[in-house]
MDAnalysis code that builds the backbone (N, CA, C; Angstrom):
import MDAnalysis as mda
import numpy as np

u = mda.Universe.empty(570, n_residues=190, atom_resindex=np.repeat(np.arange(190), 3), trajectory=True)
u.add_TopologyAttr("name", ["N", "CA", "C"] * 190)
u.add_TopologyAttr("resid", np.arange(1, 191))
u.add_TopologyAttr("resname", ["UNK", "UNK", "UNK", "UNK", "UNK", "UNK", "UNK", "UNK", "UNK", "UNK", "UNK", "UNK", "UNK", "UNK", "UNK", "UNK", "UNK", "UNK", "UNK", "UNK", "UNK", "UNK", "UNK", "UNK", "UNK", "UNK", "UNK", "UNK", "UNK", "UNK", "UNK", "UNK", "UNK", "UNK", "UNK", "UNK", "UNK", "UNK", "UNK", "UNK", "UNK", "UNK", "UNK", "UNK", "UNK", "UNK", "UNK", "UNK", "UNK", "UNK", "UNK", "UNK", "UNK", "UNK", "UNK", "UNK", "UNK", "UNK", "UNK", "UNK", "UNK", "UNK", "UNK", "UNK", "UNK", "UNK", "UNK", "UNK", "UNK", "UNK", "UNK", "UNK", "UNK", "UNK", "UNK", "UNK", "UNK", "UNK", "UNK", "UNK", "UNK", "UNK", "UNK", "UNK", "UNK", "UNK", "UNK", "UNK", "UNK", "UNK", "UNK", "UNK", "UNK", "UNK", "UNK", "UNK", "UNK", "UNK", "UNK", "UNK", "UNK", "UNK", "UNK", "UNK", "UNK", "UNK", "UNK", "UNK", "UNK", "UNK", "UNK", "UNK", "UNK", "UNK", "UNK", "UNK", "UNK", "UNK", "UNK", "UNK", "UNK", "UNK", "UNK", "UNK", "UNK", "UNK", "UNK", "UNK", "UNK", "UNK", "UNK", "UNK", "UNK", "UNK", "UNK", "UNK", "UNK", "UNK", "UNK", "UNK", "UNK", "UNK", "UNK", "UNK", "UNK", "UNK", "UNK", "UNK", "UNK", "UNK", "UNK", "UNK", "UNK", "UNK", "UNK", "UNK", "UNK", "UNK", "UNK", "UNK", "UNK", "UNK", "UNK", "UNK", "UNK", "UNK", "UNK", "UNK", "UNK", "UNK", "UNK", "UNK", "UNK", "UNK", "UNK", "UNK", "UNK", "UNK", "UNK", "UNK", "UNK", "UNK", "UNK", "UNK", "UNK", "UNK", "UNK", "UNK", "UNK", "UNK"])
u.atoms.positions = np.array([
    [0.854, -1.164, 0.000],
    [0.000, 0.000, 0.000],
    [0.909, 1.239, 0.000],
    [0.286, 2.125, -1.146],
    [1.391, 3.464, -0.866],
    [1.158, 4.313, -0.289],
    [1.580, 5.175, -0.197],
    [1.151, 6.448, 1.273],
    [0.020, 7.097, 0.521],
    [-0.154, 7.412, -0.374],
    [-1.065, 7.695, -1.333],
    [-2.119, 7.226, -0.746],
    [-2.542, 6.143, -0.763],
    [-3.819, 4.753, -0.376],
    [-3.542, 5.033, 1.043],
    [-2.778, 5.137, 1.871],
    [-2.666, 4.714, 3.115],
    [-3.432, 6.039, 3.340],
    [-3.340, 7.494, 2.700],
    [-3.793, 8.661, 3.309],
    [-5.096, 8.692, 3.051],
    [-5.885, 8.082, 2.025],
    [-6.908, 8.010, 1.273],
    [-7.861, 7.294, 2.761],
    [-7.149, 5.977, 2.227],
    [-7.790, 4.802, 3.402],
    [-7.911, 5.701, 4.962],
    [-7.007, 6.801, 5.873],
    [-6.964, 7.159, 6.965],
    [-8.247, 8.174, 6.943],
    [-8.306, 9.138, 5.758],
    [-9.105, 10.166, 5.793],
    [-10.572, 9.443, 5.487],
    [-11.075, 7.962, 4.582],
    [-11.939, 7.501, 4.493],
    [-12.971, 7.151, 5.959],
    [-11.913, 6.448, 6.827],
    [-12.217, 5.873, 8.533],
    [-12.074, 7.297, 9.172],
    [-11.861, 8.649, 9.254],
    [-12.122, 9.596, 10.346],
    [-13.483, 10.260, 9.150],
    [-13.543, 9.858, 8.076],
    [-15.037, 10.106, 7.035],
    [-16.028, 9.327, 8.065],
    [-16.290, 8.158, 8.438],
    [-17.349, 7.246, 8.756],
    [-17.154, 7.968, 10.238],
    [-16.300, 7.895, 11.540],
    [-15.798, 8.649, 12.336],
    [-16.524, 9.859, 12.760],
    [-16.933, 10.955, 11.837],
    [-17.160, 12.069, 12.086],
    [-18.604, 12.028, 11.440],
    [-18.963, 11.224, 10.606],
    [-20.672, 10.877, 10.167],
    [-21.105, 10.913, 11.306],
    [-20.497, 9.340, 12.472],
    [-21.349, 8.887, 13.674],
    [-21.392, 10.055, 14.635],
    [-20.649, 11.028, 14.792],
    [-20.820, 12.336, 16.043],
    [-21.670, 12.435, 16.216],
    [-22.679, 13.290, 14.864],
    [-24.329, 13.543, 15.527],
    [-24.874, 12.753, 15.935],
    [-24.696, 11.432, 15.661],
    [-25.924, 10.232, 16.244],
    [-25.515, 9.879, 17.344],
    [-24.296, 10.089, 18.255],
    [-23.271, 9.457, 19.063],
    [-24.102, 11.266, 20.349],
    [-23.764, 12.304, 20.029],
    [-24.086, 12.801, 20.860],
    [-24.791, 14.433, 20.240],
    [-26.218, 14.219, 20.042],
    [-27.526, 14.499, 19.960],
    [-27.358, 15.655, 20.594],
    [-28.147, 16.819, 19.729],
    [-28.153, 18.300, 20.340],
    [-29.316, 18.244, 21.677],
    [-28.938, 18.610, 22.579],
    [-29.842, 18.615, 23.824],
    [-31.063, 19.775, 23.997],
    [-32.159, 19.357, 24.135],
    [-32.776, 20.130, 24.082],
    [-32.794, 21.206, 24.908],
    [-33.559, 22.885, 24.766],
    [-32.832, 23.744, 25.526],
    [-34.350, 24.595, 26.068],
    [-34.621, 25.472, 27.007],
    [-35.648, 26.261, 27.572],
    [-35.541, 27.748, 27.132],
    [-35.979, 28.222, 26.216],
    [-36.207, 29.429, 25.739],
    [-37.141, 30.264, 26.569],
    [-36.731, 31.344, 26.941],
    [-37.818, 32.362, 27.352],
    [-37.320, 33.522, 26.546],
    [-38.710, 34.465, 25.814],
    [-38.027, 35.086, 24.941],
    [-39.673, 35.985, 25.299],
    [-39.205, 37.453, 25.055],
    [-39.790, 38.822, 25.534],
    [-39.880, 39.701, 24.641],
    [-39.707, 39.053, 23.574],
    [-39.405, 40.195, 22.535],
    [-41.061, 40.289, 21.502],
    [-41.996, 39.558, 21.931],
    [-43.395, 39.348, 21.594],
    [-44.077, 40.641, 22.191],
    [-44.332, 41.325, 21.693],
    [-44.987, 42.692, 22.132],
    [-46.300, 42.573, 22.368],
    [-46.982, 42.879, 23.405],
    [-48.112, 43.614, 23.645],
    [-48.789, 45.012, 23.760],
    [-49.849, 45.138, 23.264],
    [-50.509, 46.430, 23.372],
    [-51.844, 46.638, 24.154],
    [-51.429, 45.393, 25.065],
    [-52.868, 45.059, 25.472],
    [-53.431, 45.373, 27.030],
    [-54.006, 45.782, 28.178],
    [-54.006, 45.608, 29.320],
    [-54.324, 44.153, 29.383],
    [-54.846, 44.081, 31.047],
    [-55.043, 43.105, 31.871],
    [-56.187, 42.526, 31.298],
    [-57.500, 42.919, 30.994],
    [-58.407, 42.947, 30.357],
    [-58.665, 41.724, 29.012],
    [-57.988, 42.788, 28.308],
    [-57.517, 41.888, 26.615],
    [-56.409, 40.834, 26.627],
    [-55.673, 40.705, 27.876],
    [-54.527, 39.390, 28.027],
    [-55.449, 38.357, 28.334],
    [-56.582, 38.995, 29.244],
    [-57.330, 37.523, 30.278],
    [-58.590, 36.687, 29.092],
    [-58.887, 37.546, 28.293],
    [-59.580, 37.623, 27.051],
    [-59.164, 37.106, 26.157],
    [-57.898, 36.953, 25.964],
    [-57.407, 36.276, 24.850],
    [-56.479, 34.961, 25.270],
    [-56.598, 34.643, 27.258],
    [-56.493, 33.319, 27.521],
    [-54.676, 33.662, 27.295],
    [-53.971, 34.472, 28.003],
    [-52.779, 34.746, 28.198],
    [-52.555, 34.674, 29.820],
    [-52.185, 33.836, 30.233],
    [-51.802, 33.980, 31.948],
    [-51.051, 34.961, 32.208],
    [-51.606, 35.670, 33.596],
    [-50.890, 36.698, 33.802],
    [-50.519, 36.226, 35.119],
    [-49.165, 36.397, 35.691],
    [-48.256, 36.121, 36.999],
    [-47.529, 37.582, 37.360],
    [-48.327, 38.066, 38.250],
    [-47.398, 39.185, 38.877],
    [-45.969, 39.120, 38.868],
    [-45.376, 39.893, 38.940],
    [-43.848, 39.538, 39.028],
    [-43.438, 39.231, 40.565],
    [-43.782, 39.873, 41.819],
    [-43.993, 39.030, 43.195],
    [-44.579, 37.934, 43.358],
    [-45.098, 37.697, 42.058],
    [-45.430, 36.019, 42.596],
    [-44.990, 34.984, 41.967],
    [-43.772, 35.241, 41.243],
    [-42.697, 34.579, 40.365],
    [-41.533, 33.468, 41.354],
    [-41.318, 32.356, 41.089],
    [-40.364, 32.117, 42.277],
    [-39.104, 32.601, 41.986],
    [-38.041, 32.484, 42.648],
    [-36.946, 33.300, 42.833],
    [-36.248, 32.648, 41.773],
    [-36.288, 31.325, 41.165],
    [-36.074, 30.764, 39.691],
    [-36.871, 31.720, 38.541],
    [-37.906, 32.157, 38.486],
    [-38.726, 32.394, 37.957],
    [-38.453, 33.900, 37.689],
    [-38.285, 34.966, 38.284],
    [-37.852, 36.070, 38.402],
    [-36.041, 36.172, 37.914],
    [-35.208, 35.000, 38.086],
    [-34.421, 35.412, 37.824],
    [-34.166, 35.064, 36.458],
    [-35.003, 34.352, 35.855],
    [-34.921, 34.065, 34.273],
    [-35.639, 35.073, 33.889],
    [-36.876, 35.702, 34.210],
    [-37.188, 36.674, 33.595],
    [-35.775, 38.292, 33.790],
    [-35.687, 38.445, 34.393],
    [-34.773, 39.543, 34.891],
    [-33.879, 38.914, 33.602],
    [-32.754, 37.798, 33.810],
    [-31.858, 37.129, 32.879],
    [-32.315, 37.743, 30.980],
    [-33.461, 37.591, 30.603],
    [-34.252, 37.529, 28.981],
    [-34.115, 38.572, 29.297],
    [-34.658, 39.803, 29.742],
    [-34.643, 41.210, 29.839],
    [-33.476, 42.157, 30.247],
    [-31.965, 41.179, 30.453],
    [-30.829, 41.767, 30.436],
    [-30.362, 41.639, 28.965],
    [-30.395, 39.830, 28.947],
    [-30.191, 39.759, 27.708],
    [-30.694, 40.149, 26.241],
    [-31.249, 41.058, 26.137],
    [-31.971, 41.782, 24.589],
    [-33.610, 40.898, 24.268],
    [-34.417, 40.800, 25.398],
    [-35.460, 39.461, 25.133],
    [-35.220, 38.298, 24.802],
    [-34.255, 37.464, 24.797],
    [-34.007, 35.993, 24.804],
    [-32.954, 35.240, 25.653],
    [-33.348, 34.422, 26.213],
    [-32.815, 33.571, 27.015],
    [-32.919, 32.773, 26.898],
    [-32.062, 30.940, 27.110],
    [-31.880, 29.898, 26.820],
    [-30.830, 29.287, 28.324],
    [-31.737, 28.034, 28.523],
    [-30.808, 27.429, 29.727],
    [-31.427, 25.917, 29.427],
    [-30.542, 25.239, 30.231],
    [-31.091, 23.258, 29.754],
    [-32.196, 23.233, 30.643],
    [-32.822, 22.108, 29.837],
    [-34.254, 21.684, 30.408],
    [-33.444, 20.887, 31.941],
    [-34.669, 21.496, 32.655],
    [-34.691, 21.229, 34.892],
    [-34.052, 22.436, 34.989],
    [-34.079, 23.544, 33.965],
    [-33.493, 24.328, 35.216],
    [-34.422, 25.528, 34.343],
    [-35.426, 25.112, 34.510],
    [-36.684, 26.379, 34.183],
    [-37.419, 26.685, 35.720],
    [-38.487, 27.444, 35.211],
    [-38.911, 27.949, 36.717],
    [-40.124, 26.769, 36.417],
    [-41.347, 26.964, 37.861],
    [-41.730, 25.681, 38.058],
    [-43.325, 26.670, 37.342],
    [-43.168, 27.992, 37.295],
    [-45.030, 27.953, 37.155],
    [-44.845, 28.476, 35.258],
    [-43.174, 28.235, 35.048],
    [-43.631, 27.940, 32.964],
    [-43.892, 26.714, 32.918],
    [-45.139, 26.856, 32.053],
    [-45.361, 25.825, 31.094],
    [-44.556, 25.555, 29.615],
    [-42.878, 24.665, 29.929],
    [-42.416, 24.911, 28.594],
    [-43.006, 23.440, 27.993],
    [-43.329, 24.297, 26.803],
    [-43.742, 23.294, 25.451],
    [-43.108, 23.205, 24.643],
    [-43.191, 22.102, 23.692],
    [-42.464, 21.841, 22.263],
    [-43.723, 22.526, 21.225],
    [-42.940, 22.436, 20.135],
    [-43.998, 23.329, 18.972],
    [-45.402, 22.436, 19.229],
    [-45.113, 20.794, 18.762],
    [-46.281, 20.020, 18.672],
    [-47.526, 20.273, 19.727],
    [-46.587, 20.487, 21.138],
    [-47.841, 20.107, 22.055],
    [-48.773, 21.765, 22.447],
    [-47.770, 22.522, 21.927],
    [-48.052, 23.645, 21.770],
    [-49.742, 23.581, 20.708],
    [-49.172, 23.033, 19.418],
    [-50.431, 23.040, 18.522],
    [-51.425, 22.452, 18.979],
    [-51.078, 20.984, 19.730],
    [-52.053, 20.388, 20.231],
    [-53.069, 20.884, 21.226],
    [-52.538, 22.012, 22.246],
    [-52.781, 22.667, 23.338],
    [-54.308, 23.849, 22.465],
    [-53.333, 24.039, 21.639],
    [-54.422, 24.989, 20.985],
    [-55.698, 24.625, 20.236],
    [-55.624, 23.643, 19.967],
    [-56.493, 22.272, 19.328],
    [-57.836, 22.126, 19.832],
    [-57.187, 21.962, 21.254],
    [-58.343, 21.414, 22.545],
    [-58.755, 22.418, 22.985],
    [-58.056, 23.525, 22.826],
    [-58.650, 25.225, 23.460],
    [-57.922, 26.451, 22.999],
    [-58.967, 26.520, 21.545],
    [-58.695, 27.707, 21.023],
    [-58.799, 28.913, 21.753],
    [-59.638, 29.251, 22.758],
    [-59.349, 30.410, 23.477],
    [-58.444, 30.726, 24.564],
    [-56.795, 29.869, 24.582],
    [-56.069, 30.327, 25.267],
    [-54.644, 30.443, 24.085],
    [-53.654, 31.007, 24.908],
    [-52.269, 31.038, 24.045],
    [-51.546, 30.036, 25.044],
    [-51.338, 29.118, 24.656],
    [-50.151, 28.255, 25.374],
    [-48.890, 28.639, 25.068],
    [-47.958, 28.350, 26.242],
    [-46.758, 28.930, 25.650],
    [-46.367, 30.138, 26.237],
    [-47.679, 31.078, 26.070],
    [-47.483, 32.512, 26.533],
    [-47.734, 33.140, 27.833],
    [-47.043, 33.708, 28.575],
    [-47.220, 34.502, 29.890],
    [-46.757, 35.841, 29.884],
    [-47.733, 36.596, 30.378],
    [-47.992, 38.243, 30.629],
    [-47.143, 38.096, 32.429],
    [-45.977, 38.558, 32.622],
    [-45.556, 38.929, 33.610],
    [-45.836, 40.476, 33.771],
    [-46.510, 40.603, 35.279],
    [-47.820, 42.172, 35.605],
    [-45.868, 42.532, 36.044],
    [-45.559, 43.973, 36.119],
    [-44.328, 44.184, 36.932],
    [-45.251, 45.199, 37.699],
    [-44.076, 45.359, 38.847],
    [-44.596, 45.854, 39.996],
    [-44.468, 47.570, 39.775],
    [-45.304, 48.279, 40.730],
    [-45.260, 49.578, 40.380],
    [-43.892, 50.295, 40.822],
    [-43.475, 50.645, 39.733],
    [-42.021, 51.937, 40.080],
    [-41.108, 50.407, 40.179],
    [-41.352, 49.517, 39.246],
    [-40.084, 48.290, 39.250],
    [-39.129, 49.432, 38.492],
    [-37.880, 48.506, 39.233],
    [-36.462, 49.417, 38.710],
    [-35.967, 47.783, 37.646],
    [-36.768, 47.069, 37.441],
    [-36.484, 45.725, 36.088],
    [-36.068, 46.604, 35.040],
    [-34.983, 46.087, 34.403],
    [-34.936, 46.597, 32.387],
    [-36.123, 46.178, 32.131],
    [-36.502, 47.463, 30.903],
    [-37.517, 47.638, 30.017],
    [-37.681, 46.266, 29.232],
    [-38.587, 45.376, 28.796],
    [-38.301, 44.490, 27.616],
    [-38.662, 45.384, 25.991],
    [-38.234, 44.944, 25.255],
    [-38.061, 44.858, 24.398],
    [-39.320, 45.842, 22.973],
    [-39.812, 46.768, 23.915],
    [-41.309, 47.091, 23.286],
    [-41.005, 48.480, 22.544],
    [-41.860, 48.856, 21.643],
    [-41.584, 50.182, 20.439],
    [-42.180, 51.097, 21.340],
    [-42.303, 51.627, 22.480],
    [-42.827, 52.867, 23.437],
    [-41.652, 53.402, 23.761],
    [-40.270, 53.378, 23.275],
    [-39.612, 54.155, 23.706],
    [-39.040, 55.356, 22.113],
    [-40.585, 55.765, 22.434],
    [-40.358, 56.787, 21.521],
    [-40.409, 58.195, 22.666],
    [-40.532, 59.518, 22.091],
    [-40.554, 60.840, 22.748],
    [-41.961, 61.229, 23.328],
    [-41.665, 60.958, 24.508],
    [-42.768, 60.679, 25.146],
    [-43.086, 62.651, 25.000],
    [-42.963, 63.364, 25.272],
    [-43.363, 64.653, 24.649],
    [-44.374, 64.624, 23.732],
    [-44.415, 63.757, 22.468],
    [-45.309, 63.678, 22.025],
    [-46.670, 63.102, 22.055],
    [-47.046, 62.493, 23.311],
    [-47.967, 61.733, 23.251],
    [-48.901, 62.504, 24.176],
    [-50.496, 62.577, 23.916],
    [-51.016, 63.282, 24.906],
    [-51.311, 62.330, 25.727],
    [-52.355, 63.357, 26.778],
    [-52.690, 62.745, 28.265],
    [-52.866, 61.156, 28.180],
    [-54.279, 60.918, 27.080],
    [-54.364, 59.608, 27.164],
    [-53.622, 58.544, 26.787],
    [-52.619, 59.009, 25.769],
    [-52.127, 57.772, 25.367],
    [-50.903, 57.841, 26.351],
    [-50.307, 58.393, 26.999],
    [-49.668, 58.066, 28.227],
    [-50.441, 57.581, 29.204],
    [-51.348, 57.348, 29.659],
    [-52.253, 56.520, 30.201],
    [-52.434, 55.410, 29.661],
    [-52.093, 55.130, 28.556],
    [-52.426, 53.622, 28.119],
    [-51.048, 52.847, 28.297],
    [-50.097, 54.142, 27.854],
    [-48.643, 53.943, 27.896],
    [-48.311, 52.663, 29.299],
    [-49.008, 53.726, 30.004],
    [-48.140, 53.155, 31.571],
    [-49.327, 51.716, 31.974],
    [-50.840, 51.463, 31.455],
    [-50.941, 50.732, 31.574],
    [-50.236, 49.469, 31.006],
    [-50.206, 50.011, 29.655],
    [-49.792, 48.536, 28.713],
    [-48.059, 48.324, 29.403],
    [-47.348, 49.549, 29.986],
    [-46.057, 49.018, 30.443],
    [-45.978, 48.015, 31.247],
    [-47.054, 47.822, 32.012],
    [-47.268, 46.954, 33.276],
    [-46.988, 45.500, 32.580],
    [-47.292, 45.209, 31.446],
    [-46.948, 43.902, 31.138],
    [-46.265, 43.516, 30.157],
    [-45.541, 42.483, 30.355],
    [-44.532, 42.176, 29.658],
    [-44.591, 40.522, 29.013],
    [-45.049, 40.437, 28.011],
    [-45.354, 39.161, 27.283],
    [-44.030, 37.942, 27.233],
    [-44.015, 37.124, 27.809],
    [-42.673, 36.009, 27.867],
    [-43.185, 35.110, 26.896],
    [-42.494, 34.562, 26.060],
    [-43.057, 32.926, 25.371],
    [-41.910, 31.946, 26.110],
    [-42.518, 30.827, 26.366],
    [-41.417, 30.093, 27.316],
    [-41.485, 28.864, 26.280],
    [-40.903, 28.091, 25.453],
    [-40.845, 26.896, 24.807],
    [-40.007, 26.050, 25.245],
    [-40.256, 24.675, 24.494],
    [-38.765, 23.738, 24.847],
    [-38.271, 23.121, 22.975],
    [-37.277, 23.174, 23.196],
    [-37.219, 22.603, 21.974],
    [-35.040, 22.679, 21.737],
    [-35.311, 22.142, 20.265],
    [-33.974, 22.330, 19.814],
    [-33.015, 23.519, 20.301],
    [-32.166, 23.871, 20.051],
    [-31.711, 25.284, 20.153],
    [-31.823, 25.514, 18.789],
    [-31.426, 26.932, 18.674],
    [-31.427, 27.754, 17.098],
    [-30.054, 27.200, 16.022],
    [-30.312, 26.990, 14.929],
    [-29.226, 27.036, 13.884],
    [-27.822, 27.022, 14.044],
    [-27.632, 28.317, 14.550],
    [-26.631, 29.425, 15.284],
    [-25.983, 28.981, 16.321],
    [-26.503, 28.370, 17.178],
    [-26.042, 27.951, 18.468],
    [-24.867, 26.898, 18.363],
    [-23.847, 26.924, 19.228],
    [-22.775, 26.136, 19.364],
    [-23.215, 24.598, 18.925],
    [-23.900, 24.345, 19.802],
    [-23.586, 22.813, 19.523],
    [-24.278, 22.272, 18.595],
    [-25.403, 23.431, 17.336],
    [-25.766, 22.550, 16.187],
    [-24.061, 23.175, 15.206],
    [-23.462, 24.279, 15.607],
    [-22.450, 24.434, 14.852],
    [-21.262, 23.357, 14.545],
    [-21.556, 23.183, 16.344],
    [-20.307, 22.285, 15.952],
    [-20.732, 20.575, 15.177],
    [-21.657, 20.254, 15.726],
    [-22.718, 19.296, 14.350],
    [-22.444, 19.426, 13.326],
    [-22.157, 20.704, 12.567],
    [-22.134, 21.071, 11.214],
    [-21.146, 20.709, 10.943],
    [-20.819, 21.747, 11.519],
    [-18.436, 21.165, 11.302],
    [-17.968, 19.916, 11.269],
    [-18.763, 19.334, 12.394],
    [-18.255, 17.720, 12.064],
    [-18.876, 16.958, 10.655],
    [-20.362, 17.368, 10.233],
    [-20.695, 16.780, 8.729],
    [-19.786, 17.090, 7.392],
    [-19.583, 18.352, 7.838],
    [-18.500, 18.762, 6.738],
    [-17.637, 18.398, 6.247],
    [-17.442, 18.955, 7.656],
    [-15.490, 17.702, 7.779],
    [-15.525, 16.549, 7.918],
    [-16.194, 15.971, 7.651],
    [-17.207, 14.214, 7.151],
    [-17.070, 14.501, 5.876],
    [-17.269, 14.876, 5.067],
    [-17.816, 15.217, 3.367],
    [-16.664, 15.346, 2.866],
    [-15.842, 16.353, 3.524],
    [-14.711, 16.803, 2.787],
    [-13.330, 15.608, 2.973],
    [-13.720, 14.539, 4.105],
    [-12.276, 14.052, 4.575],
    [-12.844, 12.581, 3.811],
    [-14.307, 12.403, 3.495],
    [-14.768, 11.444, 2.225],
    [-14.108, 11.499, 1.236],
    [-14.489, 12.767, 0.499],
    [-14.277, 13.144, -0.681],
    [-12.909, 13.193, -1.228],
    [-12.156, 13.465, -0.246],
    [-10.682, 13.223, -0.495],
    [-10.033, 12.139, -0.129],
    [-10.591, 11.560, 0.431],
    [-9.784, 10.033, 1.069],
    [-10.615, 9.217, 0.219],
    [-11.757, 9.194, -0.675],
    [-12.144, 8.601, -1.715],
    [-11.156, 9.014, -2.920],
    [-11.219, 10.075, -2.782],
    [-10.067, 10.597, -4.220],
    [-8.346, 10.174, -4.356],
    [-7.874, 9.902, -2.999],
    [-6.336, 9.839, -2.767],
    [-6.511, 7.571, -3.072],
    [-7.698, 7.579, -2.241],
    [-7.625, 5.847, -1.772],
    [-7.990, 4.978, -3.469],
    [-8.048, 5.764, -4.078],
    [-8.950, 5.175, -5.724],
    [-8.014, 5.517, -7.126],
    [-7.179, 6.368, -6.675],
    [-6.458, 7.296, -7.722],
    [-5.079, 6.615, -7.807],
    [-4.608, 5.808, -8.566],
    [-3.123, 4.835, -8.867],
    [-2.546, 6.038, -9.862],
])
């Protein structure tokens, strides 16, 4: 065998090698809470449209600190499933649809956290931070009602595209393809 074949044949076996990664160790599923879902709604039109609302004092101290966490972080947050708070309901897309199936008049998934009056919390993520100068009496009155709540979607699922460990998934298919393609080409070529 010449080194030729021998390099062909080495890059063929870390080819099969780097196929098995994804199946060997599986992207873990992850707990999204994400704030960046806007409301325009009071207390009223949340309870109406079957949106749970949880004061922010009545959040557990898990619960408050993931919300606080999404609202440092730019509205999205991500941590491994068991280490969510205990009063989200995280869902996967499916059971999500299913949820809605059996009862079209709620949003599964979704929670209206009420914040407390004169909270010193970051703002989430909402288009009211325009010049407040311009707005008259009432719609600053609606202003400060609708501020009171802050829409969370809590899911479970994959992580995003983007995220490390489908990246590094990728990298390893690649570099599967490419260490094929050439260790087929070096191992075949006299």
């Amino acid at each position: 065998m010449d080194r030729r074949t021998a390099v062909g044949t080495a890059l063929l076996a870390l080819a099969i090698i780097l196929f098995t990664v994804p199946t060997l160790f599986p992207v873990q599923a992850v707990l999204t809470h994400d704030t960046t879902a806007v409301t325009f709604d009071g207390r009223d039109k949340l309870e109406e449209d079957g949106v749970t609302i949880i004061p922010y004092e009545n959040l557990s101290d898990r619960g408050q600190e993931l919300y606080v966490r999404t609202l440092e972080n730019g509205g999205t947050y991500r941590t491994s499933p068991g280490q969510g708070a205990p009063e989200f309901d995280y869902m996967t897309g499916a059971e999500r649809s299913q949820a809605r199936r059996e009862n079209p008049d709620t949003r599964p998934g979704y929670v209206a956290i009420e914040r407390p009056e004169n909270a010193t919390l970051p703002t989430a993520d909402e288009p009211f931070n325009q010049d407040r100068r311009a707005r008259d009496e009432g719609a600053e009155s609606h202003h400060k009602t609708v501020m009171r709540y802050d829409m969370m979607e809590v899911s479970k699922g994959p992580p995003p595209l983007g995220s490390t460990p489908q990246l590094l998934r990728l990298a390893a298919s690649l570099l599967a393809v490419l260490s094929a393609g050439i260790g087929g080409y070096l191992a075949s070529s006299q």
